[in-house]
Structure formats: C-alpha cells, structure tokens
C-alpha positions as CSV (number, residue, x, y, z in Angstrom):
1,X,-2.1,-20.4,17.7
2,X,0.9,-22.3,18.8
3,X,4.6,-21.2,17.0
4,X,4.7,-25.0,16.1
5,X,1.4,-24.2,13.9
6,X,2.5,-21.3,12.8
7,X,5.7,-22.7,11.7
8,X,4.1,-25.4,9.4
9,X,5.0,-25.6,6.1
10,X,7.8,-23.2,6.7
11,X,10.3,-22.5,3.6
12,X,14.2,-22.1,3.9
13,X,16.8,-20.5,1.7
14,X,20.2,-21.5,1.2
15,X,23.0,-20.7,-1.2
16,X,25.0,-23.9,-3.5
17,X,27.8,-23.2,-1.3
18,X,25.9,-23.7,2.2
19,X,23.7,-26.4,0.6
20,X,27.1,-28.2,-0.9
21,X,27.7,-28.8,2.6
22,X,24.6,-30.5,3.8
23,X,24.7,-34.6,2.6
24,X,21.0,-35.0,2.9
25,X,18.3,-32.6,3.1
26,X,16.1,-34.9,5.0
27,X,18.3,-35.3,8.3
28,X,17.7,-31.7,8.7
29,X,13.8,-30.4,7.2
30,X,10.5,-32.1,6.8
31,X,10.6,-34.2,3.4
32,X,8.9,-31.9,0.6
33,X,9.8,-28.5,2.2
34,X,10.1,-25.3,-0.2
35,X,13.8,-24.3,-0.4
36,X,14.6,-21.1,-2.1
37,X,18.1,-21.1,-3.8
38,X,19.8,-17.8,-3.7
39,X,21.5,-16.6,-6.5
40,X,24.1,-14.5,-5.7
41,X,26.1,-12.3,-7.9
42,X,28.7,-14.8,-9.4
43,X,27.2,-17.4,-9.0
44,X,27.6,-19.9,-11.9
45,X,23.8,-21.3,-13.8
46,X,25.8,-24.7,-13.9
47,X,26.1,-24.3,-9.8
48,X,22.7,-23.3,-9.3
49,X,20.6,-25.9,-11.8
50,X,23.3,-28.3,-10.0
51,X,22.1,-27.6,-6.1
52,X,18.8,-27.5,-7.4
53,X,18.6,-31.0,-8.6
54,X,20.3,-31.9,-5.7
55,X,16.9,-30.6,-3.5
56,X,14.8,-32.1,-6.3
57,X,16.3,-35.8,-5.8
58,X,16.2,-35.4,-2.0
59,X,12.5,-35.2,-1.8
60,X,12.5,-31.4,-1.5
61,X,10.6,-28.4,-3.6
62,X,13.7,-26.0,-4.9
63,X,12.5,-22.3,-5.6
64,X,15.7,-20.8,-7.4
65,X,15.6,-17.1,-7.4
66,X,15.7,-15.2,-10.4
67,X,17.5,-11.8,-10.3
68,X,16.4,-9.5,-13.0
69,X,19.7,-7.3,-13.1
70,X,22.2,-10.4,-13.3
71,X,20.3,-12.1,-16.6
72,X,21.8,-10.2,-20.0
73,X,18.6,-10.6,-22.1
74,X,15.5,-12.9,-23.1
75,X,17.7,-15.6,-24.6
76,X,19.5,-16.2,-21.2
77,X,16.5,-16.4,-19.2
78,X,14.9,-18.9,-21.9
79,X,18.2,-20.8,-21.2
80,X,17.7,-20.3,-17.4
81,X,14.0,-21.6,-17.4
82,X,14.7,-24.4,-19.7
83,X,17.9,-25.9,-17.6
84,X,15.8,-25.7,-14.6
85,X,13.0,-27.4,-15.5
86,X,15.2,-30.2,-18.3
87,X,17.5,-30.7,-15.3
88,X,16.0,-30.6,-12.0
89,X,12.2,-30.3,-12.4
90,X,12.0,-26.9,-11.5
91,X,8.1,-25.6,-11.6
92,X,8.9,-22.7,-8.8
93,X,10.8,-19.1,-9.0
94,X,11.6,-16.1,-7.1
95,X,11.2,-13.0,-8.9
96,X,13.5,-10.2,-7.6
97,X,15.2,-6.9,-8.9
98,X,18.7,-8.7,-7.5
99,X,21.2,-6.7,-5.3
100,X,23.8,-5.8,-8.5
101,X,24.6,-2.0,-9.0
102,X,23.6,-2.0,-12.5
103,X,22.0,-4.5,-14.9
104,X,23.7,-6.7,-16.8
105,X,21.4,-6.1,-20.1
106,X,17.8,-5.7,-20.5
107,X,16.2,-6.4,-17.3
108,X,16.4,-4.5,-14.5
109,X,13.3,-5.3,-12.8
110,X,10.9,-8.2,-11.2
111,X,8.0,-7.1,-13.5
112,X,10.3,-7.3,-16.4
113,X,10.7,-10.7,-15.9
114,X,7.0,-11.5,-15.2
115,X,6.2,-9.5,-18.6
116,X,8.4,-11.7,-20.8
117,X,5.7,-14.2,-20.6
118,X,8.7,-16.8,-20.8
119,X,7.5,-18.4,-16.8
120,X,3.7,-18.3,-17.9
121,X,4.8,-20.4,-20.9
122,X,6.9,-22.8,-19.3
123,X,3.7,-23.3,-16.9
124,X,5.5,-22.6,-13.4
125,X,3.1,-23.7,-10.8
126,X,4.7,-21.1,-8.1
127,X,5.9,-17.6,-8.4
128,X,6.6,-15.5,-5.7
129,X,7.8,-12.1,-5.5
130,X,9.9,-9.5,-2.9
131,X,8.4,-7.5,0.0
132,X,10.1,-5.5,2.2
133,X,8.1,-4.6,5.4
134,X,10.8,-1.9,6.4
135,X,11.2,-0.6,2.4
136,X,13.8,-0.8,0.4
137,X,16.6,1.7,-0.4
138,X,17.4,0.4,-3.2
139,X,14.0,0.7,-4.7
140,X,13.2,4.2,-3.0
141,X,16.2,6.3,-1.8
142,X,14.0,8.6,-1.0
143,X,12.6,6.7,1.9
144,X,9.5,6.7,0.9
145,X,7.6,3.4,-0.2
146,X,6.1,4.6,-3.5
147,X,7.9,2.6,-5.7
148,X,7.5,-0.2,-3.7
149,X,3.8,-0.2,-3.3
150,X,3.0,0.4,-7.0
151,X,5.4,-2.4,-7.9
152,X,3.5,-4.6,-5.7
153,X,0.0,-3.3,-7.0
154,X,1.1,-4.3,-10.7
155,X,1.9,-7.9,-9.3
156,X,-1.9,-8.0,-7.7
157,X,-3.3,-7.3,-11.2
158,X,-1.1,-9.5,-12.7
159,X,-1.7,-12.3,-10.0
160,X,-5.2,-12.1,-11.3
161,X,-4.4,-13.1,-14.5
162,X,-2.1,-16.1,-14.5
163,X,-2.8,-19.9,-13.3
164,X,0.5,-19.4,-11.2
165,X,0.1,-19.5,-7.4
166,X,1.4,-15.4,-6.3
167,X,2.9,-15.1,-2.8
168,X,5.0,-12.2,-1.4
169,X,8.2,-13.9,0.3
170,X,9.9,-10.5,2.7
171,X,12.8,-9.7,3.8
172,X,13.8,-10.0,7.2
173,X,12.8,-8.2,9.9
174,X,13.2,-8.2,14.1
175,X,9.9,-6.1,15.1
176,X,6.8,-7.7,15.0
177,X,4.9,-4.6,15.0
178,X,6.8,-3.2,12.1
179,X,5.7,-6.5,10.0
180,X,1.7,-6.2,11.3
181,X,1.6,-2.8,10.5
182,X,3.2,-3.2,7.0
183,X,1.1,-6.5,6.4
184,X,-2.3,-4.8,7.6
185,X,-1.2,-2.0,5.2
186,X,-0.7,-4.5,2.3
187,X,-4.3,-5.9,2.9
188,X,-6.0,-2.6,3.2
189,X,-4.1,-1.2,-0.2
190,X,-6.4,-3.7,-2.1
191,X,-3.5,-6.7,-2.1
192,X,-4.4,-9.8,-1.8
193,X,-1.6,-11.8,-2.2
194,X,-0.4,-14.0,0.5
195,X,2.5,-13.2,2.4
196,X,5.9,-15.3,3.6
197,X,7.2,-13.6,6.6
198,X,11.1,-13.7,5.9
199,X,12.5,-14.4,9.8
200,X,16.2,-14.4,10.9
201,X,17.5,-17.9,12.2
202,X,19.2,-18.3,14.9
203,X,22.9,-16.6,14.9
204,X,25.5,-15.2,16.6
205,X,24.5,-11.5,16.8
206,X,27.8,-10.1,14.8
207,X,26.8,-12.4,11.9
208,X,23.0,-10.8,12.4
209,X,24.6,-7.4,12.6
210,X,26.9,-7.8,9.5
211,X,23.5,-9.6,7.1
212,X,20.9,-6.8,8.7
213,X,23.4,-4.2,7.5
214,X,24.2,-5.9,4.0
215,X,20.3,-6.4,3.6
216,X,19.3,-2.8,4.5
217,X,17.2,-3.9,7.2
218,X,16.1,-0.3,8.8
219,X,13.9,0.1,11.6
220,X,14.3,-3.3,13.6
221,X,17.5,-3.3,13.9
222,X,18.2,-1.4,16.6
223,X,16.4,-4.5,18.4
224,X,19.7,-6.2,17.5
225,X,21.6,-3.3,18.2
226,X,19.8,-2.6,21.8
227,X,19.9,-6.8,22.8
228,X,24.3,-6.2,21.7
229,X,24.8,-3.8,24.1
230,X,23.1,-6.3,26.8
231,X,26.4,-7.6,28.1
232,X,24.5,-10.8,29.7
233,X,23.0,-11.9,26.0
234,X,25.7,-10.2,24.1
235,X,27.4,-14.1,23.6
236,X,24.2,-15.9,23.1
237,X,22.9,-16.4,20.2
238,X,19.6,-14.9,18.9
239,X,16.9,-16.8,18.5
240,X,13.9,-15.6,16.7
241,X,11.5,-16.5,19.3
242,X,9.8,-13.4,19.9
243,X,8.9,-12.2,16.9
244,X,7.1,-15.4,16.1
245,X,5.6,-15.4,19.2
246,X,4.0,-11.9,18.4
247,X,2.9,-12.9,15.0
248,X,1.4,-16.3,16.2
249,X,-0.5,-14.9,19.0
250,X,-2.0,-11.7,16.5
251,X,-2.7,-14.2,13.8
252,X,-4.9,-16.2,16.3
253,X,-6.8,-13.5,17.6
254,X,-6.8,-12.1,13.7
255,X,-8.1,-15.4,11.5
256,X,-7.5,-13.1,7.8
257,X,-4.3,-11.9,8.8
258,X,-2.4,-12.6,5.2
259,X,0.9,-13.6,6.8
260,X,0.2,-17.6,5.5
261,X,3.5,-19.2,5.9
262,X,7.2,-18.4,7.5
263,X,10.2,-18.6,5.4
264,X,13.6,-19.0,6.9
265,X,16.8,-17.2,6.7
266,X,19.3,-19.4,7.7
267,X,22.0,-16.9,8.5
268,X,23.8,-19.0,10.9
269,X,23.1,-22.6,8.9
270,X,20.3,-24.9,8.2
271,X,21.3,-26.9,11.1
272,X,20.5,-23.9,14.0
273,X,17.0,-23.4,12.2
274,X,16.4,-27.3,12.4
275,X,17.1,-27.2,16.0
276,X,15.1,-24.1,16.6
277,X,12.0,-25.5,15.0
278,X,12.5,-29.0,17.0
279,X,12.0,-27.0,20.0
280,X,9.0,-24.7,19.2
C-alpha cells in the first residue's frame, strides 16, 4: 500500500483560532473531509458552534470535541448538543476526559458523557473516542495502562449497543513500532473498534518539541529528541514520512490491521499538512 492510499480519507484538527485564519476550507483539503474542532480550555461554545458552521457551509464534516471536565452538568451538555446540531448540523463528536486539572461539575470522564444517553438521543451518526498508543499520565500515573485499557473495553461493549459509528482517534506518536504493537495489542484484547492513527504534521522541530511535551507524548519522543541533536536536520522541518511509510507498508502485508484511517495534527498549520499530502 502506497502513503497516498493510506492517506485517504484522512481527518484534520484545528482550533477556531487557526481555522479563523483559513478563508476557505476547500483551497486547502479534499471537499467533505472530517475536521475535528478542538476545544480548548477557554474556549467560548459561541466560538466553537461558530467555526463549526463555518466547516459545515464549506462543504466539510466538523467533529467538535467534547471534553468531559470542562461541561458543568447535564443541562450544559443538552445546550452543547442542541447548538451544534440547530446551528451547524453537527451529527459527529469526540468524546474525551479534556486536559483541565479538575472538573468543572459533574463529569469528569468520556464514559460519563456516553452514559448520559443525551448523544444516542440526539441520534449522532459518529462518535469517536481517545487512544493513547504511548498511555496516558493523566489517566494512569502509575505508568501502567490499566485504566486505560478498561476504559477502552467499556467503549467496545458500548459500541455494541448503539447505531453510532465507534472509532478510536489517538494521540500522536513518532515510532511506528510503538503504534503496531499498541494497535496489535488493542485487537488481541478483544477490541474491535477501528482505529485513527493521530500523526504529527509537518513542523519546525521546537514547535514538535514544545506540543510532544504539552501532550505527554512518552516513548517516541526521543525520535524528535535524537533527529534535534542532528545538526544537518536540526533546521528542517519534520515531516511525518516515515512513520507513515512504516504503517503503510505493515498494513499491506497485514490486510486486518485495524488502523482504518490517519487523522492529522496540524501543529505547524493546515497549510504544511496540505502540501505534505500533495506530495505523498
């Protein structure tokens, strides 16, 4: 398998403030791409509903995320769901735990969202969850991944039960063999959910640095760490070629591998990822 097949139907994130900057959707990404919109702590609903009717009258699919620790209480995320869909004919969410240090109100968790019923009701035709192929400190400080994995088990059971399409978008990582070990592990634990390989656009590697450190990226990124002390690459920037080289290649020679699609963290701007993909 070619990177250029592997690549289709690739999804993209972007936060209001990056896509504020960005005219038209469509002189950057294939019309009806999935475009996750990042909500970040103190970020505004109005903002957020806003940029994703923006996506929605471009010709694009806008997945906003929902952070569980960030939403006060069942009435809000009602309020949430409702303005999406009333506003900019939102059908698709991410369900994550969010980055704050402490919840807001009543949720605190992705499977508390899922077990207010409240995106079931609303019938939302997509809803994708968190992985983490290199764990999550945030989820287990012990280091372990047993939080983690029974999270993700509960979302298998429950992916069995609703008419919702279930995929596991990840977080970023630099080492393909980390992600085929974690995604083999996935698949073996009984999980059948499809996976979105979350893959680090093209950057300058200080911006790369400053985002792998922020994100808790672990193992992989002493890749970045080892290609910044190469004085000869040191100013040019990284491109994620590699790593979707190694996962193309093992996902022809391994037809059931359950990475399905790549989704795209633009961390230095939509534009360096639309270039990239031009010339894979």
């Amino acid at each position: 398998m070619s990177v250029k097949n592997f690549l289709k139907d690739f999804s993209i994130e972007v936060t209001p403030k990056a896509a504020s900057k960005i005219e038209n959707f469509s002189d950057l990404l294939p019309r009806g791409t999935l475009i996750y919109v990042a909500h970040i702590e103190g970020t505004s609903i109005v903002d957020m509903v806003n940029t994703a009717k923006k996506i929605t009258d471009q010709g694009f699919t806008p997945m906003p995320h929902f952070p569980a620790r960030i939403i006060k209480d069942k009435n809000i995320l009602q309020e949430w769901i409702s303005r999406y869909q009333n506003e900019a004919n939102v059908t698709n969410a991410l369900l994550i735990a969010g980055g704050a240090n402490k919840p807001y109100g009543e949720y605190n968790s992705s499977i508390q969202l899922i077990e207010s019923e409240l995106f079931d009701k609303a019938n939302f035709k997509n809803l994708h969850i968190a992985g983490h192929p290199e764990g999550s400190n945030d989820i287990d400080p012990d280091g372990s991944t047993k939080n983690v994995d029974m999270a993700l088990s509960w979302k298998n059971e429950f992916s069995k039960r609703t008419d919702a399409a279930m995929a596991i978008t990840t977080q970023f990582s630099f080492d393909s063999k980390t992600v085929i070990d974690w995604a083999n592990n996935v698949k073996k634990s009984g999980i059948d959910i499809p996976i979105h390989i979350g893959i680090a656009g093209p950057a300058k590697l200080q911006t790369l640095l400053k985002y792998s450190i922020e994100c808790g990226v672990g193992a992989s990124l002493k890749i970045i760490q080892k290609r910044a002390k190469d004085l000869t690459k040191l100013l040019l920037p990284y491109k994620p070629t590699e790593i979707l080289k190694d996962l193309a290649e093992y996902k022809l020679n391994n037809p059931e591998f359950n990475i399905e699609k790549v989704h795209f963290f633009p961390l230095g701007g939509v534009k360096m990822v639309s270039d990239f993909i031009k010339e894979a």
